[in-house]
Structures are given as C-alpha cells and as structure tokens.
C-alpha positions, 0 to 999 in steps of 0.5 A: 699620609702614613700607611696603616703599616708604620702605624698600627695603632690609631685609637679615639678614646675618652676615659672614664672614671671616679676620682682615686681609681687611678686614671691619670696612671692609666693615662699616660700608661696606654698613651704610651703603649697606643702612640698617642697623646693623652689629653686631660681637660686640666692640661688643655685649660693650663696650656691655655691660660700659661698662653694667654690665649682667649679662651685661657683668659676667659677660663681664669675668670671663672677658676678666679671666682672659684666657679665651674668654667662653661660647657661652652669654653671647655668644649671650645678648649677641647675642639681646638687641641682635638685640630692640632696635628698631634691628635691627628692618628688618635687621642686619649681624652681624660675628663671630658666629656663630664656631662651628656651635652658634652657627649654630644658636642663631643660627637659632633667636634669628631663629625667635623674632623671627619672621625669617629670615637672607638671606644669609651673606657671606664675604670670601675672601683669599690667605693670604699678602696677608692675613699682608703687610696684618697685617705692616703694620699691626702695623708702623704701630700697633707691635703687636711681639707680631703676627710672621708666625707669630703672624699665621699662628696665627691664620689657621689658627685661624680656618679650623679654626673657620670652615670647618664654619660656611661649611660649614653655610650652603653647605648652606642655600644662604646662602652667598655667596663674595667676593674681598677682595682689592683696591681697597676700593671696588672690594671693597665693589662686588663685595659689593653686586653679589653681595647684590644677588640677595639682599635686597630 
C-alpha cells in the first residue's frame, strides 16, 4: 500500500468532449501530469482484438459488419482494464461512457472495486472552430470523405448522445465544464486549474 505521501495524485476521471476539441491531447497531457493512465475505449477494444481474447473476438464481429459494438461488450471491455493494477491509484477514461446506461454501469464497475469517480471533464468548443480544425485535418491527412456536412453530422451526433450523460453528472455535481479553445498549453492549464479542487 502506498502512502498518500509518495502519491499524491490519485484521480478518477471520465473526459468528455465532441469530436476536433482536442481530447486525445488533452488525454495524454493530464495522465501525465496526474500519474495515471489514460484509457480510451479505442485503445481498450485493439488491446482486445490484437490479444484475441474473447471479448476482442466478439468486438470484431460487429466493427467487421460495420456496426456499433453493444453496450454490454465495451462495458465488459471497460471493467476488465478498470481491474488491472495499473488503474489501481486512478485512471483517465476518454470515451466512455457514451450514453446514460453506460453512466450507470460505470457507477456500479466503480461501486465493485470499492471507489468512486472524482470528476466528469468536459471540453466545450465553438461549433464552427471545431468543424475549421476537422476541415484541416481531413485536409492535411486526405481523409476526402470528412465534408463540413459530414463533420457536422457528427457533432449533432454527439450532442444528442452527450448532452443526457452531461446531464447526469451535472446532477451529481461531478461536472466540470472547460473551454477547449486555444493554445493547447494554455487549455491543458485551465483543465488542471479546474480539477484542482477535485483530486487529491
């Protein structure tokens, strides 16, 4: 057991945020910064389906058919890497939960390993600065299929899905709201000045 001296940061966090406000960045940046991992629900299904396991295999079946792989697989994916010991002192989870059910699962993976989430980030961003980076990085990594109408698709999308999981931990008062906009240094101290209340 490691005292809370030589480990002074443990923090539960879940990060929230529409696609082009610079999540991933922001990601790794306050992993770093709060020793501990940052797990993406992208990174937990390719560890799966690179080991083969069970869950990897059952994931594949659905990305092959082009479909959305279930709620109950990614919640099964998340609760397995959430165990490993490397979470143990804390985690940073980016992209999950998608949903209010996931919200809830979520809520009760935490319950079995005996903790709680600290705090629910969100990384606001104007629209149209949002749809401008995307438009730039299609540019830049020939991605011909992201038009504006596409890229707005998407962030309807993800409002629609969002905004009730917001919502939900706004009532629990574990939400804490960020501009994304700006320098990325800048953004990751805003981030960091807002959790600062937060974690221990």
């Amino acid at each position: 057991m490691t005292d809370a001296s030589t480990a002074p940061h443990t923090a539960r966090l879940v990060l929230l945020g529409p696609p082009g406000a610079g999540k991933g960045t922001q990601a790794a940046r306050l992993a770093e910064h709060l020793g501990v991992p940052a797990i993406s629900t992208g990174d937990i299904f390719r560890a799966n389906i690179k080991g083969g396991t069970e869950l990897g295999r059952t994931a594949q079946e659905y990305t092959a058919r082009g479909e959305l792989v279930p709620d109950s697989v990614t919640n099964a994916m998340v609760r397995d890497r959430l165990a490993q010991e490397d979470a143990a002192g804390g985690f940073l989870l980016d992209g999950y939960p998608r949903n209010v059910a996931q919200v809830d699962e979520l809520e009760a993976i935490l319950a079995d390993l005996g903790t709680t989430l600290d705090a629910a980030l969100e990384i606001t961003a104007d629209a149209d600065v949002v749809v401008e980076r995307l438009l730039k990085r299609a540019e830049i990594e020939g991605r011909a299929d992201d038009t504006e109408p596409v890229i707005r698709r998407r962030l309807d999308v993800y409002a629609e899905q969002t905004a009730p999981v917001s919502g939900r931990y706004a009532e629990r008062d574990l939400l804490v709201r960020v501009d994304g906009i700006g320098e990325v240094d800048a953004v990751t101290e805003r981030l960091l000045a807002a959790l600062a209340s937060r974690v221990a």
